[in-house]
Every structure is written in C-alpha cells, then in structure tokens.
KEFIZA-952399 format. One line per field, with one value per residue (C-alpha): x, y, z; residue number from 1. Coordinates in steps of 0.1 Angstrom, whole numbers, plus 2048, in hexadecimal, padded with zeros to 3 digits. Last residue first. Layout:
KEFIZA-952399
X = [X  ...];
Y = [Y  ...];
Z = [Z  ...];
i = [NUM  ...];
***
This chain:
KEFIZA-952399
X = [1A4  1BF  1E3  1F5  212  210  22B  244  241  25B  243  25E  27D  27F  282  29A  27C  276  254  248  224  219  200  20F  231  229  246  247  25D  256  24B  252  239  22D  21D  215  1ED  1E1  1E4  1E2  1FA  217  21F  227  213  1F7  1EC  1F2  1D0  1CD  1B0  1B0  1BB  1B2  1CD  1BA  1D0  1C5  1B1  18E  195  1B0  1A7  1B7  1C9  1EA  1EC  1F5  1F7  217  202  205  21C  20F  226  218  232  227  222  20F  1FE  1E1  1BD  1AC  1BC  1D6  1E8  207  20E  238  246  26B  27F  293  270  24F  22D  20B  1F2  1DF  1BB  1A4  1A0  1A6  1CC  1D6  1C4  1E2  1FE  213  235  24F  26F  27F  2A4  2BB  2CC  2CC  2AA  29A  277  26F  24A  23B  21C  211  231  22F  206  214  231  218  1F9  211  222  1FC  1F2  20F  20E  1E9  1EC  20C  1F5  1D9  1EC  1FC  1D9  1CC  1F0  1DB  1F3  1EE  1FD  225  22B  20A  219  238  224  20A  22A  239  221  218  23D  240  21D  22C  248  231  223  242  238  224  23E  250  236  234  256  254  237  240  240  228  214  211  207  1EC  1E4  1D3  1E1  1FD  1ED  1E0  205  218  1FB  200  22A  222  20C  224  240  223  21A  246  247  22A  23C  258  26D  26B  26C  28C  29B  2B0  293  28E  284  25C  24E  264  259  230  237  243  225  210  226  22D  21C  208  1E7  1EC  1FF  1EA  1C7  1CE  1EF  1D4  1B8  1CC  1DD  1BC  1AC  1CC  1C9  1A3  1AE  1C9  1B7  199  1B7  1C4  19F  198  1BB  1B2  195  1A7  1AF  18D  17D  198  192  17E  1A1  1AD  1D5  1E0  1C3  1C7  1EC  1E5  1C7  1DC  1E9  1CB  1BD  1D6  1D4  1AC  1B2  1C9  1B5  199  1AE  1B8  19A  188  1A2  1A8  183  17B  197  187  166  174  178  168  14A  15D  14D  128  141  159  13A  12E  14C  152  132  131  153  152  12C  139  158  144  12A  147  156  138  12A  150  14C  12E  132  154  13F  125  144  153  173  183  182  163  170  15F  164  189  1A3];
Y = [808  7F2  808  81A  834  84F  853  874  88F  8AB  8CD  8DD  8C8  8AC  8B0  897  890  86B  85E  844  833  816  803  7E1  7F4  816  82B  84F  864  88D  8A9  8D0  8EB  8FA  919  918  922  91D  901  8E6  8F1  8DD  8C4  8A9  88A  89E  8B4  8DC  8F5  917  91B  93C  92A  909  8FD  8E4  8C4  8BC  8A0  8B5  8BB  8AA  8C1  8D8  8D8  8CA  8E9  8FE  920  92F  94C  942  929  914  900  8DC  8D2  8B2  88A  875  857  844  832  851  867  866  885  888  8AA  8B4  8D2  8CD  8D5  8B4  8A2  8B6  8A6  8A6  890  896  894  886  868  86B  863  852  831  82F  831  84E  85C  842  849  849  84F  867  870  892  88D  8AC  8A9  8CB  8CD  8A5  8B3  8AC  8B4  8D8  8D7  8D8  8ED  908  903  908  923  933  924  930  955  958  949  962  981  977  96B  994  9A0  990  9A2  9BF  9DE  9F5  A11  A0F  9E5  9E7  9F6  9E3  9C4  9D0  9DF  9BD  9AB  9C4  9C2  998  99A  9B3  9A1  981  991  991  972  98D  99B  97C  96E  989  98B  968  962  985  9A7  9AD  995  992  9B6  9B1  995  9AC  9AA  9C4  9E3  9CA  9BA  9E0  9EF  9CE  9D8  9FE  9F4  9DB  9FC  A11  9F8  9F3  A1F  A1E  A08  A26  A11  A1A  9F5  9EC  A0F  A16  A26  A3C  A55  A5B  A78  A74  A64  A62  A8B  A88  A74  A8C  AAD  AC0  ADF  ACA  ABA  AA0  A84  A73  A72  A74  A5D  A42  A4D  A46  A24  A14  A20  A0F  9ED  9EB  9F2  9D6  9BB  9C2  9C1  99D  98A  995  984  967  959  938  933  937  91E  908  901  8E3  8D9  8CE  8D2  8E2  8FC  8FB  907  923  930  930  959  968  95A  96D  98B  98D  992  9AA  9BC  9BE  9C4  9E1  9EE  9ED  A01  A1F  A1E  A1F  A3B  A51  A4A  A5B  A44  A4E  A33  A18  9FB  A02  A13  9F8  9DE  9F5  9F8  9D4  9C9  9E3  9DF  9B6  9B3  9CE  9B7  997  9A3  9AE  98F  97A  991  98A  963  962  97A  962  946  953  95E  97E  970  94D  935  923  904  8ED  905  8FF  91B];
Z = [BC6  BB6  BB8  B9A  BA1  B8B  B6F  B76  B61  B66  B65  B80  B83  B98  BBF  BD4  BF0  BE3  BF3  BFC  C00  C18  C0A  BFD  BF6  BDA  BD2  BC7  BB4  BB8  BA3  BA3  B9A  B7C  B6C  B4D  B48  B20  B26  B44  B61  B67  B85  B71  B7F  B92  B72  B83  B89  B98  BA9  BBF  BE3  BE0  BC8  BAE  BA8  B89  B77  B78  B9B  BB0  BD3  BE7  C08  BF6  BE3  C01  BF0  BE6  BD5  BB2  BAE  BC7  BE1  BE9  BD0  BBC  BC1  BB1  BBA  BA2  BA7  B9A  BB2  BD3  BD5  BE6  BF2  BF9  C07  C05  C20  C1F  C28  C2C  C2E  C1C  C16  BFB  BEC  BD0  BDD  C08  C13  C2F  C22  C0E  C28  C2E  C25  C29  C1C  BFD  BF3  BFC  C1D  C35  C3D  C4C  C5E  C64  C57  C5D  C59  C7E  C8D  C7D  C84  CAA  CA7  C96  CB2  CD1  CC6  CBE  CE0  CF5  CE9  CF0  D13  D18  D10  D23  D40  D3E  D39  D5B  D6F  D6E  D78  D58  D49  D47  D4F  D35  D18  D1A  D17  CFA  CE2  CEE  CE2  CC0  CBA  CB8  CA4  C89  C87  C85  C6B  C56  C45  C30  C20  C1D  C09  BF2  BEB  BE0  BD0  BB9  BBF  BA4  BA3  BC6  BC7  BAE  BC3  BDA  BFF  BF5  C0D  C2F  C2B  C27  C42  C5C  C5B  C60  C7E  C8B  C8A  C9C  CB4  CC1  CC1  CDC  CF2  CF2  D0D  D31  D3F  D25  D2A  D0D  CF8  D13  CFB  D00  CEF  CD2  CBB  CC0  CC5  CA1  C94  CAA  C94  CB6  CC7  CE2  CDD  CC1  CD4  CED  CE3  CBB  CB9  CD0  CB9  C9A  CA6  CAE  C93  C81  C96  C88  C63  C65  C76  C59  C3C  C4F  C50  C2F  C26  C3E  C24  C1A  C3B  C4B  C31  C3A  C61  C59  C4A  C6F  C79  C59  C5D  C7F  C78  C60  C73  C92  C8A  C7B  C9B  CAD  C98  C9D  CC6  CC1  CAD  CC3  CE0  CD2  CC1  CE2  CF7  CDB  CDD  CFE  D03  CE8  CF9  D1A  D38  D56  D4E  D5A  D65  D4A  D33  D30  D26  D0F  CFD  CFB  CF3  CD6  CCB  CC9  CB9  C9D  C97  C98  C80  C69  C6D  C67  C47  C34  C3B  C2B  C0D  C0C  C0B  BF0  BD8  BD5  BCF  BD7  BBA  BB4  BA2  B8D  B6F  B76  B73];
i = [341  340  339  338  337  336  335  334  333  332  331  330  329  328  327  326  325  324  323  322  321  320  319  318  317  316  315  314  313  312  311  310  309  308  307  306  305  304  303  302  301  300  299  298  297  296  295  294  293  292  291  290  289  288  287  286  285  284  283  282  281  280  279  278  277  276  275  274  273  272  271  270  269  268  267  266  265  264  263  262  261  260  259  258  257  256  255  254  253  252  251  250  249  248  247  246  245  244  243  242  241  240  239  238  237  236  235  234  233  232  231  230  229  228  227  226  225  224  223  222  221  220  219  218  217  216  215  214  213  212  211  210  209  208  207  206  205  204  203  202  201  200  199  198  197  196  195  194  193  192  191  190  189  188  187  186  185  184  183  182  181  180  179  178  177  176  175  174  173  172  171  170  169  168  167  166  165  164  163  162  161  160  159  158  157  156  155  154  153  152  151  150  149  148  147  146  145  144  143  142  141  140  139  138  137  136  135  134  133  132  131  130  129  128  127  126  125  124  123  122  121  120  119  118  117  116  115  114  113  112  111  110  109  108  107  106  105  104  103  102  101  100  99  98  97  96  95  94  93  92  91  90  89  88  87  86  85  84  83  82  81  80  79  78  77  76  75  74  73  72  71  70  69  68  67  66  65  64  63  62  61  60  59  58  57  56  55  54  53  52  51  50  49  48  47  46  45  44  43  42  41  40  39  38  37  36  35  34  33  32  31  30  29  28  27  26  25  24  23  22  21  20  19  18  17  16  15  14  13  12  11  10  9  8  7  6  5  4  3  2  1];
***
C-alpha cells in the first residue's frame, strides 16, 4: 500500500529467511540421525526418524512460541516475527512425518484400520500414568494442520480477523497437548530423567518470556477510572515510531512524527498485526506485517483503501506524554499534539 514499502512476500528477506530454516532443518536431521546411529545403531531407521522429527518439531514450536514476546521485548527479533507463518507450515509438515511413521510403525501391522488401532489400542483413558499419550499428539496434530491449512490470508479473508485469530491462538492447545503427549509418553517408554529438565526448562522460559514483555508493554494494567495517565516520555519514543502500552484493555501505539503525537489502535485491520512495530511512512502509520497504511491523527486508511482503526486523546506536560484510554470511534480525527523538535 506504499511504494516505499516492501510488503512481506517473495521478497529477498524472506528468500533469506526461507534458505536458513531449511538449511537448519536438513543440518538438525542429519546430525541427529547420525549421531543416534553411531550410540545406537539397533534402532531401525523408521525409529530414527520418527525420533528426529520429534524433537525437531518440538524444538521449532518453542521458538515459534517466544518469538512473539522477544519480538515485544527487542525489535532485532522482528524479521523472525514477521516471517513465523513459514516458520509454523514447516513445524507442521515435520510433526506430521512424525505422526505418519509413528501410526505406520506401530499401528498398521495387525488387521485394524491404523487410525482405528491408534483409537483404541490403548483404553486406559482413566488411568492418568496409562493414558492414550498417543491420542493427546494426534489432537495437537489436527489443531497444527487447521493453523498450517488457513495460514494464507485468503483464509483470513474469509473467516475474518477474528476467527482467524482465535484459530491460531489455539496453538498453545496444541503446545499444552504436545507436552503432555511428550510427558506421558516418556513415564511409558523412557526412564531419562534429562528429557523431563528439558521439558520443564522449555516450559519455564516461554512462561517466563510472555509475563516478562507483558510487564514490559504495560499489557494487563487495568484502570478502572477515566482520564489520562502517563504513558511515556518524549525521548521514549524514536521519530517515526511508537511506543506502545495497554491501559483498560486497549492496545494503544503512540506515534511520534513530524514534530506531532497521535495516537491509534496498535491492532491492524488486516491481520491484527502490531502496528506500533512499524513505521510512519509517507505520513502513515505503515503496519509491518503486509503494509497496510492508516493517517496517524484519524486512524483511516488513505483512498481508495477504508479500513480504519480507533483513535485516542493525548496530552503533552513539559515531556511527559498521556494518554486517555476511553477509545473514540474508528476514523474519529483527533488534532496532533505539537512539540519543538
């Protein structure tokens, strides 16, 4: 929506970005096959495999998982955010070879359907130790295939921000079933108390990581009363950029630009990206996500585009800057606060 603006498809960052992660992916399964081999070499490929794929994906759905918060935390982390969708699909095709040579090796040599056999093989479903771990990865799988299948923003279109959004929010279902789907599975197979740590240090950080950037972004903070309160200082906020924090619930950017203050929705009506992570380009606040562009003092999109976004009051004392959180009506223009660069 800018010619300034490269928005994010087959462009020479993503190419990047793409060639890494695939690189890393083959680098992963052939270290980590060949290292099994060398210390185990009794194990059948099929085994290897089903092994190296899990941990693989495991180990991408975690840092699918603290992308988000880093990215809050550090914007150096951006790039990766920006791009997690590729990131997601390749999680989700490396969890489903998993899943097919796992249904394959232990479910398709007796007389049974192996998605049937998968069913009912084990039904000690009221047996907390003895539970069907198998039937908790094939629930996450389904969840990662409905995320991995909608991904496109036809789908988003089409389902709309909203649905879309909680679609996808349900990853950490997904991750909460692939934990204990890994847990369970171990108490039954395994005896290495190593993978347990694992596990929990995994957990600890990505909990760790989202209350952390909460408190940093001021997410949570919920003022019963009205009025103004203070949101930063100038010099908090770089030209061209926002700061971003969350009073009442409402997810607020305050963009500092051309010796002005205005203050929009960091919520894009596009995708729900974080517009307060991009940039005031060309005299609008440019979501970094796929572009989409909104004029800082009303929050609307310039035409032929409509789409707009709520608007808040601002106050400007020596150079401490506040904020009202009572939201005005999407496209409501509200004059920019003036200050001497």
């Amino acid at each position: 929506m800018s010619v300034n603006y490269a928005g994010i498809l087959w462009n020479r960052q993503k190419r990047i970005y793409d060639l890494l992660l695939f690189g890393f992916v083959i680098s992963y399964l052939v270290v980590y096959i060949g290292i099994t081999a060398s210390f185990n070499s009794e194990l059948t490929a099929e085994t290897m495999i089903i092994r190296a794929t899990a941990t693989l994906a495991l180990l991408l759905l975690h840092i699918i998982l603290v992308i988000g918060p880093l990215a809050r935390i550090n914007k150096r982390f951006l790039p990766l955010l920006y791009n997690r969708r590729h990131l997601g699909v390749t999680m989700f095709l490396i969890a489903l070879v998993h899943g097919i040579f796992s249904i394959l090796q232990f479910h398709s040599l007796g007389n049974k359907n192996p998605l049937i056999s998968l069913m009912t093989s084990n039904g000690s479903y009221s047996d907390f130790i003895d539970f069907p771990f198998q039937m908790l990865g094939f629930f996450a799988l389904i969840i990662l295939f409905l995320m991995a299948a909608t991904s496109h923003d036809f789908w988003l279109k089409n389902l709309s921000p909203r649905v879309w959004k909680s679609l996808h929010m349900m990853v950490y279902v997904a991750y909460g079933l692939i934990i204990m789907h890994v847990m369970l599975g171990i108490v039954q197979l395994e005896s290495n108390p190593i993978i347990y740590g694992m596990l929990m240090a995994g957990m600890l950080l990505i909990i760790a990581l989202h209350v952390f950037s909460s408190v940093l972004s001021g997410r949570g903070l919920d003022l019963k009363s009205k009025g103004f309160y203070h949101a930063c200082n100038l010099d908090d906020i770089q030209d061209d950029c926002a700061k971003v924090l969350t009073l009442n619930g409402e997810n607020i950017a305050v963009f500092k630009y051309d010796g002005k203050l205005s203050a929009i929705s960091n919520v894009c009506k596009h995708q729900n990206g974080p517009l307060g992570e991009g940039k005031v380009i060309d005299g609008c606040v440019t979501c970094p996500w796929h572009g989409y562009q909104y004029e800082p003092h009303n929050g609307t999109s310039p035409p032929p585009f409509t789409e707009k976004v709520a608007t808040y009051e601002l106050r400007l004392e020596g150079d401490k800057v506040f904020v009202n959180p009572e939201p005005k009506p999407e496209g409501t223009t509200i004059e920019p606060i003036s200050f001497k660069v």
